[in-house]
Backbone as CSV, one residue per row, in Angstrom:
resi,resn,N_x,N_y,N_z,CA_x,CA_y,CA_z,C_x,C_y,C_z
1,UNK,0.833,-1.190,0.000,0.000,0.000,0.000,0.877,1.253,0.000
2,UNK,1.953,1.412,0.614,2.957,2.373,0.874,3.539,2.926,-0.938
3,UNK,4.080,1.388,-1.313,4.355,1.626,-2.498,3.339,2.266,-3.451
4,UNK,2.252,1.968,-3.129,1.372,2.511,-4.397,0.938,4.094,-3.984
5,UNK,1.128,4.997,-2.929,1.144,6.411,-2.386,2.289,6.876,-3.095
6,UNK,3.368,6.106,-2.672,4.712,6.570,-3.138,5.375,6.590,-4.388
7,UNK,4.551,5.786,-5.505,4.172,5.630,-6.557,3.368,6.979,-7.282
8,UNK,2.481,7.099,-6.653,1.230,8.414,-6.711,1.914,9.670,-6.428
9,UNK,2.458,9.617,-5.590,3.422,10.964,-5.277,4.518,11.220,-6.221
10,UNK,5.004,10.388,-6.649,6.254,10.596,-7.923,5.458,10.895,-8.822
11,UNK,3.598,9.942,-9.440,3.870,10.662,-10.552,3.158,12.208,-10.560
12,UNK,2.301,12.376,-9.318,1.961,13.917,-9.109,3.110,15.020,-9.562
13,UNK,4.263,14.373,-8.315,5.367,15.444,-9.249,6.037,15.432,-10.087
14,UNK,5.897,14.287,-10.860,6.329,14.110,-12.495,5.497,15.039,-13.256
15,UNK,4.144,14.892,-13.165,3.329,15.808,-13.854,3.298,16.889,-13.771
16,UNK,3.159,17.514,-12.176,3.758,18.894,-12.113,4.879,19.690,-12.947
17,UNK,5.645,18.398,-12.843,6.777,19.409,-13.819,6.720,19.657,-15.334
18,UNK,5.974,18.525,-15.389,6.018,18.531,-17.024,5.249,19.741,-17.001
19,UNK,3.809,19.975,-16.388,2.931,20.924,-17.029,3.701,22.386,-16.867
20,UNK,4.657,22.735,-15.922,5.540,23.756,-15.133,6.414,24.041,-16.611
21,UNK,7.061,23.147,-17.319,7.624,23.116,-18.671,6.706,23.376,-19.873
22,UNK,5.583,23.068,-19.647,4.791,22.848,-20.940,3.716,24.769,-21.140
23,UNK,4.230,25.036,-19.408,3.123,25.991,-19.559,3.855,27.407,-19.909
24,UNK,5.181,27.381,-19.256,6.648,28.543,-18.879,5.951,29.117,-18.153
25,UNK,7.150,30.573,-17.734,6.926,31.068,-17.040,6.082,32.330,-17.245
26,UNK,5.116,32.978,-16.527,4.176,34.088,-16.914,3.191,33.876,-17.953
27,UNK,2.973,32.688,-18.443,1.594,32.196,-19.321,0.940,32.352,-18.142
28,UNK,-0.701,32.413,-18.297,-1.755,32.279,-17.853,-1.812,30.147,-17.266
29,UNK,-2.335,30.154,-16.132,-2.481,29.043,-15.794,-3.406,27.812,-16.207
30,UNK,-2.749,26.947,-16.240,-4.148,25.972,-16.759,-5.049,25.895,-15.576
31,UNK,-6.318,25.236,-16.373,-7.307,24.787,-15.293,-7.215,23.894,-15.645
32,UNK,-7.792,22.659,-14.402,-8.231,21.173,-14.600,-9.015,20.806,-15.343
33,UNK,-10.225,21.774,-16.088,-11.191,21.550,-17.118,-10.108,21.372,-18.133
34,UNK,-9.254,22.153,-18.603,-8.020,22.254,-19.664,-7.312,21.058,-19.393
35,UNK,-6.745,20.746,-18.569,-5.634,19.655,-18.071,-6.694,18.458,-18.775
36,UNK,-7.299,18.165,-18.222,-8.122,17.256,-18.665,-8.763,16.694,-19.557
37,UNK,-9.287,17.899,-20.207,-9.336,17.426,-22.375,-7.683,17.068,-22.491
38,UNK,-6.942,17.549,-22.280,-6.262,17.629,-23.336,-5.653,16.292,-22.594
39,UNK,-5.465,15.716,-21.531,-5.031,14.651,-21.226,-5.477,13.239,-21.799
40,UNK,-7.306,14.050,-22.059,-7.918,12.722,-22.334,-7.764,12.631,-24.197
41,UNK,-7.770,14.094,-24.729,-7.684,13.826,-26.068,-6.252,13.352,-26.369
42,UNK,-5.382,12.999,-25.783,-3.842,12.322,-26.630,-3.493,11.998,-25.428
43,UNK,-2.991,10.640,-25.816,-2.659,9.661,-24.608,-1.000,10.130,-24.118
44,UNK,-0.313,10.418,-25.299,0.828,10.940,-25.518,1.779,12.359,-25.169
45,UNK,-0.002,12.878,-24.645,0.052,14.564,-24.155,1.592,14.490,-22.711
46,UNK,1.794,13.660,-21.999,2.649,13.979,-21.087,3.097,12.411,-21.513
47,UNK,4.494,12.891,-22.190,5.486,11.730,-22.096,5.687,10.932,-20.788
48,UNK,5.036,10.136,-20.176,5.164,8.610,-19.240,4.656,7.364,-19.870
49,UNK,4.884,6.935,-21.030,3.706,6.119,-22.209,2.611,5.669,-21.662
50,UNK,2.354,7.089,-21.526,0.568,6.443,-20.891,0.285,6.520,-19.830
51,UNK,0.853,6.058,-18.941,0.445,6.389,-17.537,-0.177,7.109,-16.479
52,UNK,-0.221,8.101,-17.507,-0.511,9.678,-16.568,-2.064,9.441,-17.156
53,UNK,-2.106,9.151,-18.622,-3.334,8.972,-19.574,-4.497,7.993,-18.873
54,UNK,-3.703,6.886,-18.834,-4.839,5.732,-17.783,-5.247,5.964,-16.462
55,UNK,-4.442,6.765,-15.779,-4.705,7.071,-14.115,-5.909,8.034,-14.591
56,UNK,-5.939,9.156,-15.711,-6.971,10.016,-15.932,-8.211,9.208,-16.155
57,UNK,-8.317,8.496,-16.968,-9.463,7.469,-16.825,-9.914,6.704,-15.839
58,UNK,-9.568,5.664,-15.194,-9.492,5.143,-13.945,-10.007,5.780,-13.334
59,UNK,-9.363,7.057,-12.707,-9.737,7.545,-11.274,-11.029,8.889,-11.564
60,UNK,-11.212,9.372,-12.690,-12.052,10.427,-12.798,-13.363,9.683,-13.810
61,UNK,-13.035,8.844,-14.265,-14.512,8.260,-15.330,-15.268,7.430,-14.312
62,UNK,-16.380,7.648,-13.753,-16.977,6.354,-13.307,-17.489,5.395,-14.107
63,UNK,-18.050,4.504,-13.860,-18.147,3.021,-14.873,-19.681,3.598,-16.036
64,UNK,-19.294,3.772,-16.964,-20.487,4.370,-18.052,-21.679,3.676,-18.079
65,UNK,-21.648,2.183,-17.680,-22.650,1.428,-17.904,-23.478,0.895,-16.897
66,UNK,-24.814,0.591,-17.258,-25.531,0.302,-16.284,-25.761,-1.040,-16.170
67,UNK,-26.630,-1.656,-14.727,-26.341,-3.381,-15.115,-26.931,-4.180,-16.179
68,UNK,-26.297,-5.236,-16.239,-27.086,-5.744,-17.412,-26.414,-4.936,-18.334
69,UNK,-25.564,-4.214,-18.649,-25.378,-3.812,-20.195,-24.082,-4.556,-20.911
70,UNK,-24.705,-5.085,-22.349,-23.994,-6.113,-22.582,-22.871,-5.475,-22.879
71,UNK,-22.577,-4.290,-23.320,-21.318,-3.997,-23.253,-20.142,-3.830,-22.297
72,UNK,-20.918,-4.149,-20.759,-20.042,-3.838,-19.738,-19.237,-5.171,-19.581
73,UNK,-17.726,-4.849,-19.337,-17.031,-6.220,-18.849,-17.533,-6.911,-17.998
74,UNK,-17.543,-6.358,-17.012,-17.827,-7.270,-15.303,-19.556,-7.433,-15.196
75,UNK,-20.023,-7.421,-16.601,-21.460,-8.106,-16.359,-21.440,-9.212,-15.805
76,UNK,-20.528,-10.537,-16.224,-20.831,-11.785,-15.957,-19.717,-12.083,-14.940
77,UNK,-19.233,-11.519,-14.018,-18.355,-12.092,-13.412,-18.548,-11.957,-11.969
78,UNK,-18.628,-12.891,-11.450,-19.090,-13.092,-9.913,-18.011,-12.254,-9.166
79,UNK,-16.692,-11.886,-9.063,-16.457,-11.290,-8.168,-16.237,-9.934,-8.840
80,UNK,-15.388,-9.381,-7.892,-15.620,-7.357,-7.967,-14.345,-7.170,-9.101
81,UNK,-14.411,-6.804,-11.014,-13.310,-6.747,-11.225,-12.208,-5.782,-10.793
82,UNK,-11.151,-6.192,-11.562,-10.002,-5.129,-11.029,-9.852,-3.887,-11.708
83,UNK,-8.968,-3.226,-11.425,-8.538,-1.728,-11.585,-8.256,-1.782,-13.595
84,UNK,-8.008,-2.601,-13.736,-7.409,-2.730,-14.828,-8.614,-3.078,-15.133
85,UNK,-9.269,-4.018,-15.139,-10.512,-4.947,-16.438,-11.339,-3.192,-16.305
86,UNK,-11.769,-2.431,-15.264,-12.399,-1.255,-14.910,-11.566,-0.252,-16.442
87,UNK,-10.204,-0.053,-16.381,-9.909,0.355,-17.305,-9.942,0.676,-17.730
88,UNK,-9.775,-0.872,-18.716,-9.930,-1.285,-20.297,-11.440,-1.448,-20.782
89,UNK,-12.382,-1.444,-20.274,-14.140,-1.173,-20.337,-14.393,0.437,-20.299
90,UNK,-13.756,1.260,-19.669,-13.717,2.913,-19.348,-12.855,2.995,-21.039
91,UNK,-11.762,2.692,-21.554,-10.883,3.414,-22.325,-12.147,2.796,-23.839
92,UNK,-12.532,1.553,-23.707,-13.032,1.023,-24.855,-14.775,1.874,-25.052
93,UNK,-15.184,1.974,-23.846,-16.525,3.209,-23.663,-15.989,4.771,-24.536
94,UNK,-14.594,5.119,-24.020,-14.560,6.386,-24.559,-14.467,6.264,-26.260
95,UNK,-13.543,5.311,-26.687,-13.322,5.269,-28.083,-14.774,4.613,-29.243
96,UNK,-15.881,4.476,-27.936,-17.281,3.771,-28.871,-17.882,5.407,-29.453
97,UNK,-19.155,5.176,-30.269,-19.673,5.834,-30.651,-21.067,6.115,-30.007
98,UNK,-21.610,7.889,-29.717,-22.149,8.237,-28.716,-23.670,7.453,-28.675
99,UNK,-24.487,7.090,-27.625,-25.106,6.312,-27.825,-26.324,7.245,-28.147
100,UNK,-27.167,6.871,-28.906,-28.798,7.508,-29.372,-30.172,7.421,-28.401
C-alpha cells in the first residue's frame, strides 16, 4: 500500500513538472477543465507512455454502464473486477460511438 502512495506521489510530481515546462513562465495558468481534455484527447500529451493517460481514466470516469449492459465487462463475473478490467471497459466506452 505504501508503495502505491509513493508511486502516486512521484507521478503527481512528475506531472507537475512537465505541465511547469509545458506551460513557462508568466503564461496564464491551466485549469483542470483544460488539463483534462487535453489529457484525455492524446494519450501521448505527457510523455510517461501512458500512464498519466490511464490514471486520468481510472480515477475520474466512473463506470459508463448500467447493469445488465452487454457492453459492460464485469457483467458476468461473480467477483468485484479489477482496476485494470475497470480500465480497459472505461478506455473502450470512450473510443465507442455516442449512444442515441
Amino acid at each position: 500500500m505504501l508503495l502505491r502512495y509513493r508511486l502516486a506521489l512521484y507521478m503527481l510530481c512528475r506531472l507537475y513538472d512537465i505541465l511547469v515546462q509545458k506551460m513557462g513562465e508568466g503564461e496564464r495558468r491551466m485549469t483542470n477543465r483544460e488539463y483534462m481534455a487535453k489529457q484525455l484527447s492524446d494519450t501521448d500529451w505527457i510523455d510517461d507512455g501512458g500512464a498519466s493517460y490511464l490514471s486520468m481514466v481510472e480515477y475520474n470516469i466512473n463506470c459508463p454502464y448500467f447493469v445488465g449492459d452487454e457492453r459492460c465487462h464485469c457483467r458476468s463475473m461473480e467477483k468485484e473486477p479489477t482496476r485494470r478490467e475497470c480500465g480497459q471497459c472505461k478506455l473502450e466506452w470512450l473510443e465507442a460511438e455516442v449512444d442515441e
